[in-house]
TORVEX-563827 format. One record per atom (N, C-alpha, C, O, CB): x, y, z. Coordinates in steps of 0.001 Angstrom, whole numbers, padded with zeros to 6 digits, always signed. Glycine has a CB too. Example, Ala and Ser with C-alpha at 12.3 -4.5 7.8 and 13.67 -1.06 7.14 Angstrom:
<rs>
+013190-005690+007800+012300-004500+007800+013200-003300+007800+014236-003319+008465+011308-004473+009046+012850-002250+007080+013670-001060+007140+012900+000030+007870+013409+001138+008039+014084-000598+005725
</rs>
This chain:
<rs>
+000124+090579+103336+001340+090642+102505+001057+090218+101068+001647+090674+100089+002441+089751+103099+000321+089516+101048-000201+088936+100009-000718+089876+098857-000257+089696+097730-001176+088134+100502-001569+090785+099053-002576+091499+098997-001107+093058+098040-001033+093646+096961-003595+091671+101008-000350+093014+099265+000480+094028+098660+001791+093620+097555+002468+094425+096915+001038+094753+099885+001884+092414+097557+002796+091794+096747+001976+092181+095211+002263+093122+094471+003020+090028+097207+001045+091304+095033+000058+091223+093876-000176+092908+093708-000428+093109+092520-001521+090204+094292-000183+094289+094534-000248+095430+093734+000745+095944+093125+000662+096574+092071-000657+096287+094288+001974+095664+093875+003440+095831+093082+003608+095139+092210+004581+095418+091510+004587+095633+093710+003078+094364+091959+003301+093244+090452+002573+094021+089242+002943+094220+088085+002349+091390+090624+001512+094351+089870+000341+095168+088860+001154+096542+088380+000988+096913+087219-001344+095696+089871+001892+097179+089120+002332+098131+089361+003633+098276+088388+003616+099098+087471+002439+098162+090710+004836+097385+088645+005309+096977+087639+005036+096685+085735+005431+097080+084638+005444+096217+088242+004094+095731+086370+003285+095598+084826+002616+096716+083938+002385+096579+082737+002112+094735+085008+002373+097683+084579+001970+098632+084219+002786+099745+083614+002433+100532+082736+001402+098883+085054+004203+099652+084385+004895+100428+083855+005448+099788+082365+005810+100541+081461+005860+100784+084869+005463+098541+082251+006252+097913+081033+005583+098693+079577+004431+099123+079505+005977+095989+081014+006452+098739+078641+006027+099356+077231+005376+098096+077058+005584+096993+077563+007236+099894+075976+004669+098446+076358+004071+097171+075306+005046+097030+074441+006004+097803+074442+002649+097422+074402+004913+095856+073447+005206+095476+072624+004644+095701+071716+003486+096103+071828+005369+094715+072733+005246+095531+070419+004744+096228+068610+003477+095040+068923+003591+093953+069489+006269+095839+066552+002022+095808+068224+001263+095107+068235+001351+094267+067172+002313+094501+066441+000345+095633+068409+000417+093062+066750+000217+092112+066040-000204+092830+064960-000997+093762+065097-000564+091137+066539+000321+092440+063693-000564+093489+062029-001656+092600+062131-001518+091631+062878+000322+093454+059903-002880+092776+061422-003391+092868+061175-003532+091742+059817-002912+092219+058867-003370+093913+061426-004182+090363+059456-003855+089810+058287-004230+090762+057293-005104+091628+057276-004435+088536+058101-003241+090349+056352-003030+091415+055053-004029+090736+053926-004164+091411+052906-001156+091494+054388-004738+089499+053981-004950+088636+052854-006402+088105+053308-007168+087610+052482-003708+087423+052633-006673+088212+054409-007862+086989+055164-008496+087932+056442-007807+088617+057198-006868+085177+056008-009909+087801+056490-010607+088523+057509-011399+087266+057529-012403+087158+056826-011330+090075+057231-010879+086062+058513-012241+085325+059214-012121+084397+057825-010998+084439+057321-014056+086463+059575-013207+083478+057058-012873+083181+055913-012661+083741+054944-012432+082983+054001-013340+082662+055640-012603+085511+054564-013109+086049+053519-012097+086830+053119-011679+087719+053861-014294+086667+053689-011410+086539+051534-009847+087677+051072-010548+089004+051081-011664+089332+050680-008944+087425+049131-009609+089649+051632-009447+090926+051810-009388+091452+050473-008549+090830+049821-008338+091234+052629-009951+092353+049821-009602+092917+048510-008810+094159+048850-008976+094663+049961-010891+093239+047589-007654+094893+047674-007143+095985+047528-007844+096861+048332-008857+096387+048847-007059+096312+046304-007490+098393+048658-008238+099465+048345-008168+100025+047434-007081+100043+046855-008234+100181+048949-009591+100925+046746-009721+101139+045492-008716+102337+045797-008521+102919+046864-011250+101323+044830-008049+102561+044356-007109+103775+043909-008036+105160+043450-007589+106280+043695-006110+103223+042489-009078+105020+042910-010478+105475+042006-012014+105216+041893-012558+104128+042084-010276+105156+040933-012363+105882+041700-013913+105743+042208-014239+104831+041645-014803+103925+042258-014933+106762+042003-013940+104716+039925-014105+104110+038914-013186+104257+037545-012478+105184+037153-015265+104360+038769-013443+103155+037064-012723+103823+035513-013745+104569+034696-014940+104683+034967-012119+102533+034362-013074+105083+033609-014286+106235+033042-015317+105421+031922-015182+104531+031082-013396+107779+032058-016344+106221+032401-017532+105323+031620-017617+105182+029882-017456+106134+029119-019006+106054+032062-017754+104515+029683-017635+103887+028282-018836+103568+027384-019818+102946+027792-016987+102661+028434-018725+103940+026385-019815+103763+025476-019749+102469+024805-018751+102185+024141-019854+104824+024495-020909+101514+024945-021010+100284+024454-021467+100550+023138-022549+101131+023055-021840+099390+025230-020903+100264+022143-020928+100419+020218-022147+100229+019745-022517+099057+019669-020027+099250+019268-022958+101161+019366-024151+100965+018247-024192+100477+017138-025209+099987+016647-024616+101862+017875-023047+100546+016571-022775+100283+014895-022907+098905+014996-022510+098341+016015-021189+100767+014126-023551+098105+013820-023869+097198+013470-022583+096660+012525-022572+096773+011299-025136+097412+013002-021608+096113+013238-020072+095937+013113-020062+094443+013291-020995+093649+013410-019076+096804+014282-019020+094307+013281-018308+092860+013593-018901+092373+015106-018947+092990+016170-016396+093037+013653-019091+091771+014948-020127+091096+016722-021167+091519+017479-021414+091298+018665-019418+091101+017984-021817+092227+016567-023082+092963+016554-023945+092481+017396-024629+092965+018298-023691+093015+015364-023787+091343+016908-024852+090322+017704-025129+090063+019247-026194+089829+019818-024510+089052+017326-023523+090205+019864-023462+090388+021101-024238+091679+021892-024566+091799+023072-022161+090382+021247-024404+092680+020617-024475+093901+021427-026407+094757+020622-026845+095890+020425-022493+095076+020983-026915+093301+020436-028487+093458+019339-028890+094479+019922-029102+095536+019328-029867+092205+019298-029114+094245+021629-030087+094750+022373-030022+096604+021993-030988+097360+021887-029760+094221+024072-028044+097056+021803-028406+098716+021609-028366+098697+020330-028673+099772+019815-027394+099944+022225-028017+097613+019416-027617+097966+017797-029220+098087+017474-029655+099069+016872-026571+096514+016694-030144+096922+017958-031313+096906+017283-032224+097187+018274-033245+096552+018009-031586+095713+016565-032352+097779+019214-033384+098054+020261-034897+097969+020164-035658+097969+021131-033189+099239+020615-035314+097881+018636-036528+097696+018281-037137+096421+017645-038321+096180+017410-036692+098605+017586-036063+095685+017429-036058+094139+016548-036622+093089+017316-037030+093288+018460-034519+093542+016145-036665+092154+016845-037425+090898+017599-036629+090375+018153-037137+089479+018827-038112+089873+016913-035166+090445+018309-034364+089760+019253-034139+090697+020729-034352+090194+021832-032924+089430+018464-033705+092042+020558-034383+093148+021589-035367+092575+022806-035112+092315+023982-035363+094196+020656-036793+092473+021912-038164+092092+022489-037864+090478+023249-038303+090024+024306-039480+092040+021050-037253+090076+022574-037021+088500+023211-036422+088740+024653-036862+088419+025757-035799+087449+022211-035078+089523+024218-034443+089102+025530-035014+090272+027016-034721+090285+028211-032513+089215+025179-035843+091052+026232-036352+091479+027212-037499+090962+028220-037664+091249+029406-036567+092358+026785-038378+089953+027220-039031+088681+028350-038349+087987+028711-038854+087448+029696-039961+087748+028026-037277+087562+028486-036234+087102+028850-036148+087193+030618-036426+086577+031647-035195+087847+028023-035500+088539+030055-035259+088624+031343-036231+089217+032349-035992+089218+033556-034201+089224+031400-037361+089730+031800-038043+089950+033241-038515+088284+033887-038492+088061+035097-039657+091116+032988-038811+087522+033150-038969+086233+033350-037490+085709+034887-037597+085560+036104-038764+085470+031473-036674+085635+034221-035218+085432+034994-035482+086292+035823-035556+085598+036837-033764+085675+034287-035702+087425+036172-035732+088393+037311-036987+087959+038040-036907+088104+039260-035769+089998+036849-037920+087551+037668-038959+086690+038665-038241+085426+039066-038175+085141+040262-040470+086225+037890-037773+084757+038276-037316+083571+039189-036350+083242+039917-036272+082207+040579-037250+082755+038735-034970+084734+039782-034170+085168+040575-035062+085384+042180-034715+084924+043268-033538+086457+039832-035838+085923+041984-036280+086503+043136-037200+085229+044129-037098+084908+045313-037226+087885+042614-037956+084809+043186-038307+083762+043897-037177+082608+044453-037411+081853+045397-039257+083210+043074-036015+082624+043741-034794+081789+044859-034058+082847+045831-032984+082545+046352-033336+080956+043858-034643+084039+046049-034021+084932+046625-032282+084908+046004-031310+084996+046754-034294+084643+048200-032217+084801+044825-030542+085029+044201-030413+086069+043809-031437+086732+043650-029985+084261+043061-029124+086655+043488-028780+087693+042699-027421+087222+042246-026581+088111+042108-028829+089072+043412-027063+086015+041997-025750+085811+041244-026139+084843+040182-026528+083776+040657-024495+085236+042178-026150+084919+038599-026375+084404+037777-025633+083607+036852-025688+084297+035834-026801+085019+037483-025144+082851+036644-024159+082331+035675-024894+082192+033934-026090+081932+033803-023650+080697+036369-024099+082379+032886-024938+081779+031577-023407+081100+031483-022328+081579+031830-025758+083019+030016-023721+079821+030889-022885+078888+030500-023507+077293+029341-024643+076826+029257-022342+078516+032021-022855+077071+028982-023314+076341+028214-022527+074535+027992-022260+074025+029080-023286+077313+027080-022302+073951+027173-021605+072317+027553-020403+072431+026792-019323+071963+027154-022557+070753+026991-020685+073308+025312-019241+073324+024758-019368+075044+024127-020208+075944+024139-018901+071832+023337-018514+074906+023805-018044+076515+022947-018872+076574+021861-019143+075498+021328-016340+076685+022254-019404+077715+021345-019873+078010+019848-021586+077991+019861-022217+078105+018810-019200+076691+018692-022306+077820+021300-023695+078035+021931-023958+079461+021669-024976+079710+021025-023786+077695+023552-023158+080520+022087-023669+081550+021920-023886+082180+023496-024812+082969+023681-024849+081305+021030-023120+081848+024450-022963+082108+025886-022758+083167+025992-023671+083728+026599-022115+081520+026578-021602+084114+025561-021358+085385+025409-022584+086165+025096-023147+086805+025984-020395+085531+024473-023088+086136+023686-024000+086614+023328-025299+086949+023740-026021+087923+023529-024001+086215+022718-025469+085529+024613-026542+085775+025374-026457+086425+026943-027340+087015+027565-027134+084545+025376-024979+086076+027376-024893+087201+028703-025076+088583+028639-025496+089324+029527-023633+087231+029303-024644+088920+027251-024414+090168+027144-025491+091058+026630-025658+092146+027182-023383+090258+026460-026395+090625+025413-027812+090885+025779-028681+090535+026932-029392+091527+027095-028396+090454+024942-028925+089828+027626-029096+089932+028792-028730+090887+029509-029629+091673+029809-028786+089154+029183-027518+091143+029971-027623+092093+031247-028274+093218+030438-029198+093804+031002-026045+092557+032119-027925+093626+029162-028550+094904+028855-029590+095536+029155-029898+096617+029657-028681+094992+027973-030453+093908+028411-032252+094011+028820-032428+093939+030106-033557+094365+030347-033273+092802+028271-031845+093591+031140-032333+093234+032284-031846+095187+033086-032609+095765+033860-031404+091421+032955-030802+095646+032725-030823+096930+032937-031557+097870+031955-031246+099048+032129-029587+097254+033050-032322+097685+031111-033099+098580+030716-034392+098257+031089-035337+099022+030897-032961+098797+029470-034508+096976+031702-035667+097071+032490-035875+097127+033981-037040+097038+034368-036270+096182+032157-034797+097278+034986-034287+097066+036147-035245+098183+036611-036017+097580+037355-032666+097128+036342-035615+099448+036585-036369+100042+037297-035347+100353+038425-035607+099872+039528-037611+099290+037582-033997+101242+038265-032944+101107+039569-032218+100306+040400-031692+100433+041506-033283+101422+040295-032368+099104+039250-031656+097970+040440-030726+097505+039305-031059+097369+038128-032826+096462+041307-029291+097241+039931-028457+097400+039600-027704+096364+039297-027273+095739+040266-028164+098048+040148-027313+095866+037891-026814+094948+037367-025236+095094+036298-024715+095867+035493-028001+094518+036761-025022+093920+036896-023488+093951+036792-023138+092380+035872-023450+091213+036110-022694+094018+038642-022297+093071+034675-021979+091710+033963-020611+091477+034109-019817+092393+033894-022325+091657+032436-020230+090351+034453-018807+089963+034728-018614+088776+034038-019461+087885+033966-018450+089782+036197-016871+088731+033236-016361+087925+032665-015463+086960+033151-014312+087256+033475-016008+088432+031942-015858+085977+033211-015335+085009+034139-014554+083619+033078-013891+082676+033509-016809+084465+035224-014810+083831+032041-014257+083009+030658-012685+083744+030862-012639+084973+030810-015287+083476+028772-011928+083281+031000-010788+083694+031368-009533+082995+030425-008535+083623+030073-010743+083410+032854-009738+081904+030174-009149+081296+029188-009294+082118+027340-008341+082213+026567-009862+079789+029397-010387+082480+027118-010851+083143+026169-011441+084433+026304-012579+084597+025864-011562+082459+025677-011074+084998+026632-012418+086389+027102-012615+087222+026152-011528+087570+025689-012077+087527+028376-013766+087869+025470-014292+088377+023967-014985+089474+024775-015367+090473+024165-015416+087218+022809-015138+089399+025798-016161+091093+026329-015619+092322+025245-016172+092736+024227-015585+091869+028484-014451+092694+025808-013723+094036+025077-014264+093839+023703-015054+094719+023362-011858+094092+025067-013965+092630+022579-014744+093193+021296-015249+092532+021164-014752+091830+020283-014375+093551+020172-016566+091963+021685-017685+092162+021586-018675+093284+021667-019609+093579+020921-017859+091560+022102-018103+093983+023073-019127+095191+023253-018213+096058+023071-018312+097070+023765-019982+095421+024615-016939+095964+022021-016832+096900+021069-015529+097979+022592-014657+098595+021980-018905+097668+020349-015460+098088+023467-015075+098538+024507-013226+098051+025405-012811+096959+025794-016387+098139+025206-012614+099362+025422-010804+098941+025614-010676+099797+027150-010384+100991+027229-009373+099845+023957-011013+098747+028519-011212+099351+029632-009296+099517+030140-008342+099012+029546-012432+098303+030684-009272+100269+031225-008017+100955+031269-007097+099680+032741-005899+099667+033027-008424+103088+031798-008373+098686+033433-007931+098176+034079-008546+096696+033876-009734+097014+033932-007964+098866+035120-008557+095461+033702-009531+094086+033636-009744+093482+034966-009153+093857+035979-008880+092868+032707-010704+092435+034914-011155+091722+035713-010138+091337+036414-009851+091468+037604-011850+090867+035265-009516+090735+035336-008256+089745+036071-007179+089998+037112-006492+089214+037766-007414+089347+035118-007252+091775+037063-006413+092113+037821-006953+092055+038881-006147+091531+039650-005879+093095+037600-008543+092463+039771-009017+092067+040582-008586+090716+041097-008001+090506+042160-010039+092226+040290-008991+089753+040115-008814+088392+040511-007536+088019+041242-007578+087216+042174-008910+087601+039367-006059+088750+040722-005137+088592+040721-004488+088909+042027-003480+088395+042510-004844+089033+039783-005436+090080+042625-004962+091221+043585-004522+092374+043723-004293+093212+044595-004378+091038+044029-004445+092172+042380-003765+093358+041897-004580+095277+042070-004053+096373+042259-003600+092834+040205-005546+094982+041944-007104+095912+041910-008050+095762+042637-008698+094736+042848-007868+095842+040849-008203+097046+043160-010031+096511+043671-011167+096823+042806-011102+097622+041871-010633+097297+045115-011627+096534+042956-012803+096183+042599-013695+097410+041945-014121+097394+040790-013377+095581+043773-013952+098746+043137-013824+099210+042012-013291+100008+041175-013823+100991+040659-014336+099330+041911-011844+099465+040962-011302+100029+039926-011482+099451+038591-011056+100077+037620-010109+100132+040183-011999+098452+038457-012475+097924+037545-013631+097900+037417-013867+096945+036677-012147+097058+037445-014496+098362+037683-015630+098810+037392-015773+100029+036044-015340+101167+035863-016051+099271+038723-016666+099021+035237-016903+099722+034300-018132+100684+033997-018992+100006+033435-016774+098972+033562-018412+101569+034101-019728+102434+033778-020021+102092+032183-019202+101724+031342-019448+104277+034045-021303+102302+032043-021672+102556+030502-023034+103530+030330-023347+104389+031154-021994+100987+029727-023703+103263+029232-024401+104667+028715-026062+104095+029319-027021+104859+029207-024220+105027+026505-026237+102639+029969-027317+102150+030209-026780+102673+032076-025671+102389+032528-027615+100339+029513-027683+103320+032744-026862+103749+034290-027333+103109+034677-028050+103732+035460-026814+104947+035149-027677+101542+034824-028123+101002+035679-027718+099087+035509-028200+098058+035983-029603+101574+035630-026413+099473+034423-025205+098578+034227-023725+098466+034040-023130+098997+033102-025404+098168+033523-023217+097826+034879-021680+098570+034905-021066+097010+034458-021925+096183+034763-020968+099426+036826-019752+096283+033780-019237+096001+033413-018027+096104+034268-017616+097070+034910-019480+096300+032513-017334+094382+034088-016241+093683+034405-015681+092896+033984-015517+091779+034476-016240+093338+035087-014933+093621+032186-014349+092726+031128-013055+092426+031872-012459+093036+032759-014144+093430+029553-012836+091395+031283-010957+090902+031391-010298+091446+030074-010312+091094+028894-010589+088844+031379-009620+092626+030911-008536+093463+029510-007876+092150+028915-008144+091698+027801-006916+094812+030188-007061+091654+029725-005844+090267+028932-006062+088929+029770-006596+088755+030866-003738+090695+029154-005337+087854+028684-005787+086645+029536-004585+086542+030497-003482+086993+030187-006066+085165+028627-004851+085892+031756-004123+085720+032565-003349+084769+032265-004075+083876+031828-004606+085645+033514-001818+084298+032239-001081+083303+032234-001445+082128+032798-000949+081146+032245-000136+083615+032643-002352+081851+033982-002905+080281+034457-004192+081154+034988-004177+081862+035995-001795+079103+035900-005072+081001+034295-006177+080725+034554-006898+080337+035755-007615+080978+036524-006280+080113+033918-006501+079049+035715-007142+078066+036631-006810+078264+038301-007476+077867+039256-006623+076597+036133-005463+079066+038285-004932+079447+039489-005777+079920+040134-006367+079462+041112-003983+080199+039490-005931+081346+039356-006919+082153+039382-008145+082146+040031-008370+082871+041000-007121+082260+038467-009171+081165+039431-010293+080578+039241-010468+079719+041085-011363+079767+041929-010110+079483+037635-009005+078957+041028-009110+078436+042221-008751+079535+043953-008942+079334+045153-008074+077191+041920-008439+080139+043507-008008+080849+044613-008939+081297+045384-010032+081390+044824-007289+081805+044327-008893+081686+046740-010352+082196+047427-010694+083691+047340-011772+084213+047623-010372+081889+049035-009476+084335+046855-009901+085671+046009-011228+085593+044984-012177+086361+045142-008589+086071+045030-011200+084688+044023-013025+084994+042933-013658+084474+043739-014791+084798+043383-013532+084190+041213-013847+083479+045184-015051+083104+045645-015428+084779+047059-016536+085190+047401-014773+081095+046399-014468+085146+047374-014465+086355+047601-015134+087736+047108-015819+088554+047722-013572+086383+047522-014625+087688+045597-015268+088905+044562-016524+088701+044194-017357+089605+044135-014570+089086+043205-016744+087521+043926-018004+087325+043340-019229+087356+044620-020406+087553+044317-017923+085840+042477-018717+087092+046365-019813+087877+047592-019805+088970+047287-020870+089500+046970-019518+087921+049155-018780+089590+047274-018719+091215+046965-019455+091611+046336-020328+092436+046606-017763+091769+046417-019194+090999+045213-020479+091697+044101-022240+091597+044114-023180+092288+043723-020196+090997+042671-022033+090283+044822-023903+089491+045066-023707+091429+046322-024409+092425+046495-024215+086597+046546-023130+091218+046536-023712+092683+047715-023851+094273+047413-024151+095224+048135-022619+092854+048967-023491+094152+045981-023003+095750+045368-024665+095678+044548-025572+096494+044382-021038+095870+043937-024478+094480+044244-025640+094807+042777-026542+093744+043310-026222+092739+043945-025005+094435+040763-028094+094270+042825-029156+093657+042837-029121+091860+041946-029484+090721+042239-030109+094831+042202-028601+092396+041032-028642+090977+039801-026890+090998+039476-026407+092069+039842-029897+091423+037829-025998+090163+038948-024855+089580+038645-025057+088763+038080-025574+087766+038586-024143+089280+039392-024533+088880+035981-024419+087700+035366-023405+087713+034688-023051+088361+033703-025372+087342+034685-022772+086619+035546-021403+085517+035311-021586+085277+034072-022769+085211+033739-021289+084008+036155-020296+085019+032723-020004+084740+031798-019070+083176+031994-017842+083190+032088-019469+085963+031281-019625+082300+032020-018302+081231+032329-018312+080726+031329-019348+080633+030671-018260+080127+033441-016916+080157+030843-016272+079085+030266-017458+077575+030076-018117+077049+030973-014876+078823+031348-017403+077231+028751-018705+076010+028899-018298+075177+029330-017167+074826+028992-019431+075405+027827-019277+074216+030613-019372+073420+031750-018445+072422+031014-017600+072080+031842-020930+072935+032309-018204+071754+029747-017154+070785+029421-016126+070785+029098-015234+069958+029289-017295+070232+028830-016137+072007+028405-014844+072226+027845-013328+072685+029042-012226+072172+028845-015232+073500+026727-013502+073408+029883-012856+073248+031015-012622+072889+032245-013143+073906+032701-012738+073661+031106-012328+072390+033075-012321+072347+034298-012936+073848+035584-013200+073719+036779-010883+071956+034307-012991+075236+034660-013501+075709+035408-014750+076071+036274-014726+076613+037380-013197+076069+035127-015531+075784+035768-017000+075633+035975-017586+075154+037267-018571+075581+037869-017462+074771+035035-016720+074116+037583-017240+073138+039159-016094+073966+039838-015799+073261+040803-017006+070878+039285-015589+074658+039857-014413+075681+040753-015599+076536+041181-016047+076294+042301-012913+076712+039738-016336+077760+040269-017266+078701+040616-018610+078784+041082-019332+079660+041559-017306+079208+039869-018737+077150+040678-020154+076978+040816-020490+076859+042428-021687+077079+042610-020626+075642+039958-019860+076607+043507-020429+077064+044801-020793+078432+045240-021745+078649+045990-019641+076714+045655-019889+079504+044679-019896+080571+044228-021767+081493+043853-022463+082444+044211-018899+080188+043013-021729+080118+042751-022732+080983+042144-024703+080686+042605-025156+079654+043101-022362+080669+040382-025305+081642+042322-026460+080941+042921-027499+080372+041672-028361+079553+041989-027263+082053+043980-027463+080528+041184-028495+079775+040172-027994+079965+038438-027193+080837+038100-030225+080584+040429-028350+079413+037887-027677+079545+035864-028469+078892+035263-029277+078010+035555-026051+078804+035236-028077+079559+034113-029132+079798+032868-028458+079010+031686-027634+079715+031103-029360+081576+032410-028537+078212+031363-028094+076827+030343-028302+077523+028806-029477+077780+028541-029383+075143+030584-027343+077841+027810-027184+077760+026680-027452+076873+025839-026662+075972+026120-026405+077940+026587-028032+076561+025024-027874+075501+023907-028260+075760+022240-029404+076104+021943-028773+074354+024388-027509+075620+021491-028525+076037+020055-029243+074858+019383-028713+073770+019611-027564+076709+018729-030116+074842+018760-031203+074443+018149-030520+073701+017286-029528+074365+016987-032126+075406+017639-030505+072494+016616-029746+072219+015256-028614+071448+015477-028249+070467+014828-029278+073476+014524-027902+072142+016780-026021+072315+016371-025884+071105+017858-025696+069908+017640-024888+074730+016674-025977+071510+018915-025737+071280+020459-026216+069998+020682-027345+069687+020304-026465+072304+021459-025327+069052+021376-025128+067728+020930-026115+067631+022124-026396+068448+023001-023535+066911+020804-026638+066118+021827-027923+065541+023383-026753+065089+024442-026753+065368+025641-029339+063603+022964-025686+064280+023693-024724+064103+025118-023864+064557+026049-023550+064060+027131-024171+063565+025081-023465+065686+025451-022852+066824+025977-023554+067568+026683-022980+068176+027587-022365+067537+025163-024699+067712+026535-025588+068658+027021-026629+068205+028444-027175+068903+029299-026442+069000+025719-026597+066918+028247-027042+065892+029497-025617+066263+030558-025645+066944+031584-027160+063797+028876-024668+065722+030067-023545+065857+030885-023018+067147+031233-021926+066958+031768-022604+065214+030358-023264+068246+031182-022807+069292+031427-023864+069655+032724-023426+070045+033807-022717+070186+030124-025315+069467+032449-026498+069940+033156-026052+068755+034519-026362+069016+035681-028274+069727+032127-025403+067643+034193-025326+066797+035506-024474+067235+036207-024601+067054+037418-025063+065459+035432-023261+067990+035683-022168+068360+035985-022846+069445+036824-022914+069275+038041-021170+068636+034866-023353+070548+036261-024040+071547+036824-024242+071392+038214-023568+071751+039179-025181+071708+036212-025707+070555+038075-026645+069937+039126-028015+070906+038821-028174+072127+038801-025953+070068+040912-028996+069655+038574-030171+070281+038340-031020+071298+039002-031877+072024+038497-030760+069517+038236-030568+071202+040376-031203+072092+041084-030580+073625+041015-031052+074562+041659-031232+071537+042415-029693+073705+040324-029124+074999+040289-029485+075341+038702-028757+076311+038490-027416+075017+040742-030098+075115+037663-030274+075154+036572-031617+076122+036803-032464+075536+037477-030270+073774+035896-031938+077243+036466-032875+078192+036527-033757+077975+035511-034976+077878+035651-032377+079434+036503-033028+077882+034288-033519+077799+032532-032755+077353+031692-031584+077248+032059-033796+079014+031823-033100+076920+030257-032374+076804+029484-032684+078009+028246-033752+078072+027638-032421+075424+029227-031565+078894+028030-031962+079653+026622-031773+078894+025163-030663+078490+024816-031022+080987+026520-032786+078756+024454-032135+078052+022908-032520+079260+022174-033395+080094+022406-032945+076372+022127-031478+079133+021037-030908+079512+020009-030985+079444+018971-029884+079399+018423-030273+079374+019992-032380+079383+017889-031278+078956+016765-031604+080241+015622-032548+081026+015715-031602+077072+016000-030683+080229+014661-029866+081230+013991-030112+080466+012167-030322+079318+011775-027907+081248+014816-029988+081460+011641-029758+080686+009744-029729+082313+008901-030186+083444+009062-031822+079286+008891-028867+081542+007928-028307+082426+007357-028948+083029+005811-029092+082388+004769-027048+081886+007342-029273+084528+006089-030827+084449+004561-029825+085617+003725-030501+086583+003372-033330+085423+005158-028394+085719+003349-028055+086146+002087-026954+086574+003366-026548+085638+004055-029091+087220+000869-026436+088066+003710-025762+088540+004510-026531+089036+005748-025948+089806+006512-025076+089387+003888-028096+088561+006068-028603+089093+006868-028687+087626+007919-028829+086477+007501-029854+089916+006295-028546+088080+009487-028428+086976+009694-029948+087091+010596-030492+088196+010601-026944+086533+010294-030565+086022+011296-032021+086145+012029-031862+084809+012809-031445+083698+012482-033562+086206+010901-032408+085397+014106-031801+084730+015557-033525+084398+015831-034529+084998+015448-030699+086085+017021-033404+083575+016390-034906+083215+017170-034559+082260+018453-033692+081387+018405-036112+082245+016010-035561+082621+019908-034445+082286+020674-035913+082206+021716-036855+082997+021758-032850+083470+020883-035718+081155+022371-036560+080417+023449-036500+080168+024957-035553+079510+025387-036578+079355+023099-037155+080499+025552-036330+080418+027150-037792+079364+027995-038957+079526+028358-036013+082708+028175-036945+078503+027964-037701+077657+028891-037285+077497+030983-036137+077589+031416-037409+076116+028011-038197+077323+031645-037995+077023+032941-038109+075618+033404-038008+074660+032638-038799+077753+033611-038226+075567+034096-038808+073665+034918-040417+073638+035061-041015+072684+035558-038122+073322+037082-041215+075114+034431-042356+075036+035340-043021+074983+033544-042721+075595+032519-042755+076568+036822-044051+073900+033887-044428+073094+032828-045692+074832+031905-046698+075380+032356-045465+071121+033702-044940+075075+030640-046074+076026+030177-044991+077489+030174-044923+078237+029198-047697+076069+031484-044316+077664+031261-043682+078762+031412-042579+078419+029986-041706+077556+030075-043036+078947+033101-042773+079154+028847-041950+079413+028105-042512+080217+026828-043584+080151+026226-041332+078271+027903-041163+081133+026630-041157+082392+025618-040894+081615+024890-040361+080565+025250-040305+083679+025633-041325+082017+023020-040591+081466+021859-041125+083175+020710-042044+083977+020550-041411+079376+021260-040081+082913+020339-040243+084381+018988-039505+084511+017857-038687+083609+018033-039869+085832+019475-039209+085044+016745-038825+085060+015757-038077+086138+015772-037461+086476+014762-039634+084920+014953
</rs>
């Protein structure tokens, strides 16, 4: 009896509808935010400015492709791309202790050189200065969607993706600044975007906000896998610059780039140094 009770139960049960299944979280897979789906393959590719214009400097590598700052950041970075590899990283930060180092400038020559020397591997510069963000004119460029909207939720990813005339670097300016920042910054959406990206592209270099001047810096930095320390020659204080690198943590400090710059009538001339931890390993040039 037993035996036939328990098949009519089954039997029953079987006939019942189910119930509306459970959705699906809209925001969270396991620890990791879910991003948009993209609307577009991409936004349309964009020409980074040749003309030797207003912020030129940011953009030496195509204004002057043959100059001694060019040549710099191109040991530069094959240098950084060896020691990326030897930490097995591909997420880069340049940041510096206060504003007016030249962080921008140097992210942004950088990724250039590092995609004109990439040999197919694929590098991606993202603006993560969010409080201030100068990508758009710096590299001269008015994208149709920003970072921030990613950040926001608003976008995926790659809809903000920027193409340019180097194919083996794509761009992720912040069109406008976001109303809180820091929200932003904290949310598990950028520790989200920024896996995403370590998985799209070979190399990723982060533009952040300098390690003192905001609170954002120790938000991204679990985020990130190794960074490249700003400082100029002359200008960049010893105590600020101790304290930012502690803030950091030394073991995540790859290099330091220095800087320094002087002014010979309206022409200006950059000379710029990249040191490592490994005693001897360092570029210097004029």
């Amino acid at each position: 009896m037993g035996e036939i009770s328990d098949a009519l139960r089954r039997a029953r049960n079987s006939n019942r509808r189910p119930g509306p299944a459970t959705p699906p979280p809209e925001t969270r897979a396991g620890n990791e935010v879910m991003l948009p789906e993209p609307t577009n393959e991409s936004q349309p590719s964009v020409e980074i400015s040749t003309n030797a214009s207003n912020q030129w400097v940011g953009r030496s590598m195509l204004v002057e492709p043959n100059g001694p700052i060019a040549e710099q950041y191109r040991h530069t970075a094959i240098r950084l791309s060896r020691r990326l590899k030897e930490r097995d990283a591909s997420i880069v930060a340049v940041t510096s202790a206060e504003r007016g180092d030249g962080k921008t400038t140097t992210a942004c020559n950088l990724a250039m050189a590092m995609a004109s020397t990439a040999g197919g591997r694929r590098v991606a510069l993202v603006e993560m200065d969010l409080r201030r963000p100068s990508h758009c004119a710096t590299l001269d460029i008015r994208p149709e969607i920003g970072f921030e909207s990613v950040l926001a939720g608003q976008a995926a990813l790659a809809d903000a993706r920027v193409p340019t005339q180097l194919t083996d670097l794509d761009l992720f300016p912040v069109r406008d600044r976001p109303e809180d920042p820091l929200e932003l910054l904290a949310s598990p959406m950028t520790a989200s975007v920024l896996k995403d990206l370590g998985r799209r592209y070979d190399t990723v270099i982060v533009d952040t906000p300098p390690a003192l001047a905001v609170s954002d810096v120790p938000l991204l930095m679990p985020s990130l896998h190794a960074v490249l320390f700003v400082v100029t020659a002359g200008t960049s204080r010893r105590g600020p610059v101790e304290a930012a690198l502690r803030a950091i943590g030394h073991d995540k400090v790859i290099g330091v780039f220095v800087n320094r710059s002087q002014d010979a009538g309206e022409k200006k001339y950059y000379r710029y140094e990249y040191k490592t931890d490994d005693a001897g390993e360092r570029e210097d040039g004029a």
